[in-house]
N, C-alpha and C positions, 0 to 999 in steps of 0.2 A: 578367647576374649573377642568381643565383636569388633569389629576395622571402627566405627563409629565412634566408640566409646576410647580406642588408642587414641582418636584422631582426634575427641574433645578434650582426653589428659595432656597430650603435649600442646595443644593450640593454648589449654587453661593453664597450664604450667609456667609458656613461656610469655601471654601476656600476665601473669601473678606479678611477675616483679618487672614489666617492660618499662626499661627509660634508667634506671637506676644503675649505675656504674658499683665497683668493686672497689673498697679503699684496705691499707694494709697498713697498721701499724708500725710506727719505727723506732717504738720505745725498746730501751735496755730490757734484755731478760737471761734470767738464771737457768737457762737451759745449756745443755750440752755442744750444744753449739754457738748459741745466742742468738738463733732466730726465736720467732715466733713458735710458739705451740704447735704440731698440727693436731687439727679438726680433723678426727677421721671417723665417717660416719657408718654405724653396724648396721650391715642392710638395708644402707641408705638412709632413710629419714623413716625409719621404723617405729617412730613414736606416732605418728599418724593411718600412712600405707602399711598393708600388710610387706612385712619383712622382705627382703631382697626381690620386690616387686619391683614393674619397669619405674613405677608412679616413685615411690620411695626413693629409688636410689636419683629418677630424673628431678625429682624438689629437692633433695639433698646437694645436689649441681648447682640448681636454680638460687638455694639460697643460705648457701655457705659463703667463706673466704676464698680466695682465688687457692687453687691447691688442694681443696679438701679431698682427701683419701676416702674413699668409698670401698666397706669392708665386707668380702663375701667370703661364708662360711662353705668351704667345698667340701660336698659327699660324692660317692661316686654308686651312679646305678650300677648293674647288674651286668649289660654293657662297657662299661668303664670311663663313661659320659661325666664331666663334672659337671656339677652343676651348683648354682648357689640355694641355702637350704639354714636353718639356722640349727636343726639337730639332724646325726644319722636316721630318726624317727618321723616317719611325715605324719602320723597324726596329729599333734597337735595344732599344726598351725598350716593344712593343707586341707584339700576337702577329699583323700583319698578316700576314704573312710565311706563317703558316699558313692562316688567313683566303682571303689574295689570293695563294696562287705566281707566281713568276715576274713580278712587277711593278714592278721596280728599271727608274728612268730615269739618265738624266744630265741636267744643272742645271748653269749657271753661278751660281755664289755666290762674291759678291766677286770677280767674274772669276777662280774657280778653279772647272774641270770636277768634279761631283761625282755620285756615284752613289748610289742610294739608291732607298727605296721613301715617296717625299714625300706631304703632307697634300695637296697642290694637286690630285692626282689621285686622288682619292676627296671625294665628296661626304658631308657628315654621316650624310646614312641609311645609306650602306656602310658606315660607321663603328661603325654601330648595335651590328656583332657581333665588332669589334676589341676586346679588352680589354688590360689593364695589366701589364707585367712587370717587374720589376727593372734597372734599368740600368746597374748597377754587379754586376761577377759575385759581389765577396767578401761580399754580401749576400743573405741567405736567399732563396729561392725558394719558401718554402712559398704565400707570399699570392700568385702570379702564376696570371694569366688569373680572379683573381676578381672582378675592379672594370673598368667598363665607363668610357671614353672622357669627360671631361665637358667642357661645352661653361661657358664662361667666366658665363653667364646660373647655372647647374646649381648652381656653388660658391656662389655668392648666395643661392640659394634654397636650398639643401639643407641649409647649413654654417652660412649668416649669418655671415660675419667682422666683428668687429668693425672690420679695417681693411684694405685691400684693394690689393696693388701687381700692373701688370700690365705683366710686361718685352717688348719689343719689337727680337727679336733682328738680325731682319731684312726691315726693312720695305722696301731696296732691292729684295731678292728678290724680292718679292710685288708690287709696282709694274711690275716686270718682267712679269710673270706679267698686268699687267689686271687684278689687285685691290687694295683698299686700304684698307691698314691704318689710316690716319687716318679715313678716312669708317666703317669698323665701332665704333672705341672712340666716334668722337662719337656715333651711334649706340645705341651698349652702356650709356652714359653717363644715358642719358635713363630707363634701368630698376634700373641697376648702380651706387652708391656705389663709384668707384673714386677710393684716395686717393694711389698712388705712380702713373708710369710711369716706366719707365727705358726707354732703347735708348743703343748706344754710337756712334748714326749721328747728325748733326750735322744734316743734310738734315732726318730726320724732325720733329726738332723745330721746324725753321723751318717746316715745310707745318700740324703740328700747333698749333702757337701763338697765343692770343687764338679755339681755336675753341671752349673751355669754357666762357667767360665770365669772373667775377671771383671765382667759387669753385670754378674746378675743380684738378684733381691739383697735386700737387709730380712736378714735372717734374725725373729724375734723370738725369745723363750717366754711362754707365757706360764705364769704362776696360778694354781688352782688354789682351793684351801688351802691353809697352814699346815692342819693335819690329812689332807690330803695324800695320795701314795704316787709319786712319780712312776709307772710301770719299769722304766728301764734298769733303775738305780735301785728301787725299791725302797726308795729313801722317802720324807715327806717333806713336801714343797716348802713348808718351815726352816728344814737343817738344810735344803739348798741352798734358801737365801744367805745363810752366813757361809758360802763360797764362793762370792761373785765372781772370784775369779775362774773357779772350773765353768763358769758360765760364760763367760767371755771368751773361751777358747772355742766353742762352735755357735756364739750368736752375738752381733751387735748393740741389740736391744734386750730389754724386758717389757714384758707384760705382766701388770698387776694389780686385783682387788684393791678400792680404793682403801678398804681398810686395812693395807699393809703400810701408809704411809699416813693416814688422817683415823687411826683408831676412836672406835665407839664406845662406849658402856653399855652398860646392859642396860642404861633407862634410855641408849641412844642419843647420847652427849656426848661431843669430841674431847679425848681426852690429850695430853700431848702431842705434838706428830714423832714419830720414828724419823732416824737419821739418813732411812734407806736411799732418797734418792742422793743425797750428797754420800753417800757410800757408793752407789751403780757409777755415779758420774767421777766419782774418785778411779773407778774399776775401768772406766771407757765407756761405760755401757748407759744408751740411752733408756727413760724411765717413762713408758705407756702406761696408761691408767683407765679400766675398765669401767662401768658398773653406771656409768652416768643417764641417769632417765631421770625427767620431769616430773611425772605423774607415778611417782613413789614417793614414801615414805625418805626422808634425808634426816640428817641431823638435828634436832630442833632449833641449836644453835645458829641455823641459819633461815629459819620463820618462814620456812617453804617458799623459799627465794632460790632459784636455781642458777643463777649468775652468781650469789655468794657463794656456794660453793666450789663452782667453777674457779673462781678468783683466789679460795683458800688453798685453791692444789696450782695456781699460774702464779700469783701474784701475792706473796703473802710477806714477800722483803726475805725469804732466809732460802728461798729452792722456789725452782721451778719446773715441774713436770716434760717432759718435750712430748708430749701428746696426750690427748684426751678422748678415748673412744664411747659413741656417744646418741640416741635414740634420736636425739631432737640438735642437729649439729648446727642449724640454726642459733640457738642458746649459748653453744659452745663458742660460736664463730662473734658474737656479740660479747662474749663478757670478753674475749681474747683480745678482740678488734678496738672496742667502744666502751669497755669500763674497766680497761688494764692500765695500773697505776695511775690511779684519779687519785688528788689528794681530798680532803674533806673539803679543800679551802678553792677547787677545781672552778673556772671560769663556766657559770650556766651559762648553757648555751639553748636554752627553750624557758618563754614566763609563762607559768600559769600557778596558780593557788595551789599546793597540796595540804590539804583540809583533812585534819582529823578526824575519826569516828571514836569518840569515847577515850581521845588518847591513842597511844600506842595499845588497841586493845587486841591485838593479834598476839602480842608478846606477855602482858600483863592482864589482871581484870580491870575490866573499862572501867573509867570515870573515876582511878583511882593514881593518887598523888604520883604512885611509879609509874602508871600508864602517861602521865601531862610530861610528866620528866624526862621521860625516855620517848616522846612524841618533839618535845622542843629539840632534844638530842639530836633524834635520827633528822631533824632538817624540817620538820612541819612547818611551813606559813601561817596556818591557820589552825587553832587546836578549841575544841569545841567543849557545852558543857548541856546536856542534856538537864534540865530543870525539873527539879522535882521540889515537892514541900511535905515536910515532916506536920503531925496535927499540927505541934504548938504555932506553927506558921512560919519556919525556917527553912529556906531556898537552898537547897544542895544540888551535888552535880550525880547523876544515878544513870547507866544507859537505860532503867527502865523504871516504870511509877512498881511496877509488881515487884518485889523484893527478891523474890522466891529467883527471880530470872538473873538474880548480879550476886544476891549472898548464897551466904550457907545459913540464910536463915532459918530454914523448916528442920535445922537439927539444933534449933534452939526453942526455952519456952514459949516463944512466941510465935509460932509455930499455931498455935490457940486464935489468933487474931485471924485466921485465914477467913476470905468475906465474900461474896457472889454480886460482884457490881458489872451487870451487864453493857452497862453504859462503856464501859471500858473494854469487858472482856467478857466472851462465852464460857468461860473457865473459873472457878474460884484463884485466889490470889490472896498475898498478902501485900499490903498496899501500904506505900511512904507514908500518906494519910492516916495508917492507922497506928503510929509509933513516934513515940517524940525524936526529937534530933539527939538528944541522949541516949537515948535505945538503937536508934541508926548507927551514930558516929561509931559504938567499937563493933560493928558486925563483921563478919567476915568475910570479904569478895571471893568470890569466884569467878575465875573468867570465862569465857563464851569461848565455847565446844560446838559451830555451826554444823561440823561433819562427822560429828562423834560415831552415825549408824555406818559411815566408811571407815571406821575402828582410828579414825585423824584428831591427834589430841594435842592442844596448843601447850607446848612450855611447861610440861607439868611440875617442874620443881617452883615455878614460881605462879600456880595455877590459884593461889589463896594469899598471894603480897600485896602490898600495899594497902592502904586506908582511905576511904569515903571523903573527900572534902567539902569544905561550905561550896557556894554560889561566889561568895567575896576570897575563898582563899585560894581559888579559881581566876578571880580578877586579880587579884595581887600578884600569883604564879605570873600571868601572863606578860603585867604590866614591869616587871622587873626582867623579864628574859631582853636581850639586847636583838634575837632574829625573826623575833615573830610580827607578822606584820598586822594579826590581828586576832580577834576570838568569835566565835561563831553561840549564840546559843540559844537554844530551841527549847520553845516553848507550846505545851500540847495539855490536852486534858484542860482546859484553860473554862470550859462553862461550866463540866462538870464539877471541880473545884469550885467555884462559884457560889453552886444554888445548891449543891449538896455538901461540900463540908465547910463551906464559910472562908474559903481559903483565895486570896486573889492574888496569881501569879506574876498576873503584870506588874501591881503596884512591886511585891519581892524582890523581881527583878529590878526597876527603876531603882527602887529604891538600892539594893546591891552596888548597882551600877554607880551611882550619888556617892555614896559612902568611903568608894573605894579611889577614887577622882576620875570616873570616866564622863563627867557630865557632859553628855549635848556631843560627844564626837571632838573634845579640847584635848585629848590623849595621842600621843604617835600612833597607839595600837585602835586598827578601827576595830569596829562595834557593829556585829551584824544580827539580827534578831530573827530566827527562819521560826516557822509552822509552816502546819497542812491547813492553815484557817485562815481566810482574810480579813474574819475580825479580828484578830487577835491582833495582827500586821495593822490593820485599821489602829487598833488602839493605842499603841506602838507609836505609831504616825501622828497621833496627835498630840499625844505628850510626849515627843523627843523626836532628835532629829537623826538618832540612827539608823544606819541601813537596815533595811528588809529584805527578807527572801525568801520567797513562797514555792513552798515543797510541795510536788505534784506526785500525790501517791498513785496515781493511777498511770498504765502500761497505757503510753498512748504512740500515735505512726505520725498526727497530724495534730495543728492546733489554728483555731480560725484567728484573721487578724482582729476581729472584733473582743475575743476571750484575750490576747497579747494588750492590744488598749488598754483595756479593764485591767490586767493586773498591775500594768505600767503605774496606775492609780497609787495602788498602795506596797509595791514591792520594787526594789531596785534590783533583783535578780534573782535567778531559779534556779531549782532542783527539779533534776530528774532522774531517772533511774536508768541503768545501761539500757535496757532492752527497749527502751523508748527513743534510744539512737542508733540501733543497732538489732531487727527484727529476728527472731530464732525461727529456725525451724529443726526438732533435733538436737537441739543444742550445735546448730550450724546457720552460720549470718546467712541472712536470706536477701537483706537489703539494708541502706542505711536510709533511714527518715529523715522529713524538711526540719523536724524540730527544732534541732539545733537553731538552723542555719536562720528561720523563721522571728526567733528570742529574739539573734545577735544580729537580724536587721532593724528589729527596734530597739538596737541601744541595750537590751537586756543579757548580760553574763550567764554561762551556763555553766554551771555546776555539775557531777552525777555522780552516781553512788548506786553501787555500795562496791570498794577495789578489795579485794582480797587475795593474799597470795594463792591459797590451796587450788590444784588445779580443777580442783573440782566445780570450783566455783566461774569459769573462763568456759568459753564457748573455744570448740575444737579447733577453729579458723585460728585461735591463737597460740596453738601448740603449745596446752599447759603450760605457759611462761609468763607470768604477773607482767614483766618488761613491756612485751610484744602482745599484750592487752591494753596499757596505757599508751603505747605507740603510737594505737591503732585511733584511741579516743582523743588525742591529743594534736598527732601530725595527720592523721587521716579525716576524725570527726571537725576537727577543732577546736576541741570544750574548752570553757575558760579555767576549770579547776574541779580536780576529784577528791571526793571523800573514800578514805582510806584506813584499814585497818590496821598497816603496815608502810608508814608515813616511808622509814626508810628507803625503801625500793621506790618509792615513787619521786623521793629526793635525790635520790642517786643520779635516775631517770634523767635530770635538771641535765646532768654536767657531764651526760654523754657525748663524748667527742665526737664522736661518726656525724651528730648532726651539726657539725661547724663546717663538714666537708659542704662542699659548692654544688656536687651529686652526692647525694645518700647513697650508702652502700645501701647492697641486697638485702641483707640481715638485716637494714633499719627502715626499712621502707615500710607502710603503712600496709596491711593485709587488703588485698580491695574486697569492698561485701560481696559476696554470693559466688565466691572462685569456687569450693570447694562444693558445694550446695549443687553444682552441675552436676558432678563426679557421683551423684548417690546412685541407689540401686533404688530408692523411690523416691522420687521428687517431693516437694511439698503441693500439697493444692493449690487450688486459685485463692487467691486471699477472699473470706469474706466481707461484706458489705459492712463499713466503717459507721457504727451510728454517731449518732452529731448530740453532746450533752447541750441541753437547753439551757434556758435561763434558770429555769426554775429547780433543776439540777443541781445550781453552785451560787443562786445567790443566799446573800448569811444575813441576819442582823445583826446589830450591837452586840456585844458581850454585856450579859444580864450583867444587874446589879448582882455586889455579895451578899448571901443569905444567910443571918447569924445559923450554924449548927447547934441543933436540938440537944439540950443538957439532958436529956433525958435516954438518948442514945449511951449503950456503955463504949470505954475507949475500945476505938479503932473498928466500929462497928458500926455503919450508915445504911438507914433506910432507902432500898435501891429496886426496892418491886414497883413502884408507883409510874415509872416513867421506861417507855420502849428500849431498848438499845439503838444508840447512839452511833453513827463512824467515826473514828476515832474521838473520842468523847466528846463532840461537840453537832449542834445541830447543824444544817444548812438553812443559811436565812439569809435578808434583805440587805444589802449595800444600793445607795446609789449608784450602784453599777453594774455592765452586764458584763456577764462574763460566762463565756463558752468555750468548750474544749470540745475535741472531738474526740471521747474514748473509742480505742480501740483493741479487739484481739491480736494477738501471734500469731502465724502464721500454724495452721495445727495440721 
């Protein structure tokens, strides 16, 4: 690895979190001891760096809990060199392969034939020009081949851990082989503060034992599968577990698959926990717990939240794990730190908006009564209701006018009404407009699958619950809950409904709104009226005195102060979109934009959207973590309020204790843009030249009169060749006012 590129990782590293002190819980816990958890990180912070890289294990230092264990997997070359390595096999996750061609042996392991390109056959100095890759594919590849091989001496010297585990996967193997794995650690031992060892081999520990003396390691047994074969005993890692006590007689701890103590189903739903750690902790024996990564698949049960899972194995009232080994120990060191025993009723400690997307529509299908329920539930401020209008001229709440995108309508007869309204969409659809509220109200929701082509599927047992509500049983919902402090709803399609099916949204809503006692803003709960159209917000404006808020669908870097004036006009606050605060390149922050900062010195609140748990949806600077993405927009950007798929985590968020601390720990500090964006193997370009939208770009007129629809059209079927396509169904036209934005690209 170039001198250049060490020299920008630890200079990037250690200004990433510089100024931020360390804070350590001192709540009660169910561990074996009654400290804290530890945070021990598998190859460092290998949910980012490739695996037991210097980069990894030095972020894993930088931005863990004071203490964090840092965990290296030792093989031993051929030579009898340890080294850290995450299998006896370096192809997967090394670049031997190009290095060495054609070097793949076969190996008995555990008496199964295996093939591979092994450490046994290469000496350290060949290794010299081996470096580090990824070993998991659905993580970035930009840091691969930049970090060089290190040998278990390296991490000591280079990194200094405060505390030090060293797992021993397969020291049958290597016994085989004429080396040994106990003679290097006693050895390693005499330069190297080593405080953990694990292996899941029975044998190893009895050839290793009394050869430290009377201070050396905690000696871990780690558990493989259930059905698994212990080589020593010849037993399966199942029937060991019901004799913690022969376990106890040569290891202090265990190590175990999260699902020997938090079991799944087979649809991947928790089902009861097991009694095991209050049996180990009955036995003496502390309870390690494996498997913990971000960007996988988890429990549903926990809405691709990875602090609630965390919290299910620390902090659940009945047991507490005493450590958790972990990709991204960041995550770890936050839910341990800053969301260990919160109660629901916990002092916020940060204000801003957490605003609904369709409900709780991460957990349920959007815009549907369980979605509003379980949005007021999980802590929502703000719960929203997307506007749509059935023919007969009935205001419901829908995340979308196309049917086809929220129900199960296409496996019903109506399925026949599907219509080609370009105004709206390049696509055929089946449209609210072409179904009375009687034919809507019993359809079937379906909820939103945004990452279905990464096989990520929301909740499926309750993937078709709940039922479609009015516009008014929406307003009623809201104006009856005791914590909401307001409703959001948006209103779109607003000309085309108009002049093509006779439908006028605005008046629906007002009128909604009248009906239900919201008049004029006389309610506790305000009343905020968003579009992408400033007539509409115009129209709004003149008949009523609720707030506005004008949605900027467009990915912008910058915005002139003369386009701010202008919307100040007729909006009391905005939407934007992450990446308009927050530039990618890669799917890595490259910078953060004035936008923000630009609103909130004219008095204008900023909103942004879209938050989603799944990490797929999170740019890498955030380390797969929903948390440590709102952190970032919140204590970093400073947005006044996100719109969220997954209200809960973002309400949690609220009454994180770390930020009451006077210095924020590590783990809650705000990502700063473009740390990680150094570290690439290609940079991004120069940004191109920003063009400046004109007037004539964004100025709207009036919203047309309503145009009776043609009785001669059959239901649910509108004459829609005669007139262009539309952006977002509405034209751009005339306000007395100017109004400019500067669109801009990402950074490509």
């Amino acid at each position: 690895m170039r001198a250049s590129t060490v020299s920008l990782c630890c200079v990037v590293l250690i200004q990433l979190f510089a100024g931020l002190t360390d804070a350590r819980s001192s709540s009660p816990w169910q561990t074996l001891s009654g400290d804290a958890p530890l945070v021990i990180a598998r190859g460092g912070f290998s949910g980012l760096f490739p695996d037991s890289s210097s980069a990894a294990y030095g972020l894993a230092v930088q931005t863990s809990v004071p203490g964090v264990v840092l965990w290296c997997d030792v093989q031993l070359t051929k030579d009898g060199a340890g080294i850290c390595f995450p299998d006896l096999k370096l192809n997967n996750a090394s670049t031997v392969e190009y290095v060495y061609p054609n070097r793949q042996k076969s190996y008995p392991v555990n008496g199964i034939s295996t093939q591979g390109v092994f450490t046994i056959d290469f000496s350290l100095t060949d290794l010299s020009n081996v470096t580090l890759i990824r070993g998991i594919l659905s993580r970035t590849e930009k840091f691969d081949g930049m970090y060089p091989i290190l040998t278990v001496e390296d991490v000591t010297t280079q990194i200094k851990p405060e505390s030090f585990w060293l797992n021993v996967q397969h020291d049958a193997f290597y016994t085989q082989q004429n080396l040994s794995m106990a003679s290097f650690l006693i050895s390693a031992s005499r330069t190297v503060s080593i405080d953990y060892i694990s292996s899941p081999e029975v044998n190893f520990f009895t050839n290793i034992t009394g050869r430290f003396g009377g201070n050396g390691p905690i000696f871990v047994f780690q558990f493989l599968g259930t059905e698994d074969f212990e080589p020593t005993t010849n037993r399966t890692y199942g029937s060991i577990l019901s004799n913690l006590t022969f376990v106890k007689t040569f290891a202090s701890g265990i190590l175990v698959p999260k699902s020997y103590i938090l079991p799944l189903n087979d649809k991947q739903y928790l089902q009861p926990p097991t009694s095991l750690v209050q049996d180990a902790h009955k036995a003496g024996l502390q309870v390690f717990v494996s498997g913990f990564v971000n960007d996988n698949d988890i429990a549903h049960d926990y809405s691709s939240d990875p602090v609630s899972e965390y919290l299910s194995f620390v902090d659940n009232g009945n047991f507490s794990v005493d450590g958790v080994l972990s990709d991204f120990p960041i995550t770890a060191s936050s839910a341990i730190d800053c969301f260990s025993h919160l109660g629901r009723n916990a002092i916020k400690q940060v204000d801003f908006l957490v605003i609904s997307k369709n409900g709780a529509s991460g957990d349920y299908p959007g815009s549907t009564d369980l979605a509003y329920d379980n949005a007021i539930k999980d802590g929502a401020d703000v719960i929203d209701c997307s506007v749509q209008m059935s023919s007969d001229g009935i205001p419901f709440c829908s995340s979308s006018i196309d049917l086809f995108n929220s129900t199960m309508i296409s496996q019903t007869p109506f399925a026949r009404r599907s219509t080609h309204v370009p105004e709206i969409s390049s696509n055929g659809g089946i449209y609210t407009f072409s179904l009375t509220w009687a034919e809507i109200r019993n359809l079937t929701p379906a909820i939103s699958n945004p990452y279905s082509v990464y096989s990520m599927f929301r909740n499926p047992t309750e993937k078709n619950s709940g039922k479609l509500i009015l516009l008014s049983q929406f307003l009623n919902l809201a104006k009856n809950s005791t914590s909401l402090s307001g409703v959001l709803i948006s209103v779109e399609n607003a000309v085309y409904l108009r002049e093509k099916q006779g439908l006028d949204v605005v008046k629906a809503v007002l009128d909604s709104l009248m009906e239900t006692g919201y008049s004029n803003g006389t309610t506790k709960t305000k009343v905020m009226i968003q579009s992408t159209n400033s007539s509409v917000l115009v129209d709004f404006k003149k008949q009523s005195n609720y707030e506005t808020v004008y949605k900027v669908e467009e990915k912008i870097v910058d915005i002139s102060d003369s386009a701010i004036e202008d919307i100040k006009k007729f909006a009391n606050a905005v939407v934007i979109g992450k990446t308009s605060v927050f530039s990618l390149f890669d799917s890595f922050i490259t910078r953060q934009t004035k936008v923000v900062e630009k609103l909130q010195k004219s008095k204008l609140p900023v909103y942004v959207e879209l938050f989603q748990n799944e990490f797929v949806s999170q740019a890498y600077d955030f380390f797969s973590d929903p948390t440590v993405e709102i952190n970032s927009y919140i204590l970093g950007a400073g947005t006044n309020g996100i719109i969220t798929e997954f209200p809960f985590t973002a309400a949690r968020y609220k009454r994180n204790r770390c930020l009451s601390e006077k210095e924020l720990p590590v783990y809650m500090g705000p990502v700063p843009p473009g740390t990680f964006v150094q570290l690439l193997n290609a940079l991004p370009p120069a940004q191109a030249p920003i063009p400046v939208f004109t007037d004539d770009d964004l100025i709207e007129p009036p919203l047309p009169p309503v145009t009776a629809k043609s009785p001669t059209l059959a239901p649910g079927i509108s004459s829609t060749n005669a007139q262009p396509p539309r952006p977002s169904g509405q034209t751009r036209l005339t306000l007395s006012l100017r109004l400019s934005v500067f669109a801009s690209l990402l950074l490509m």
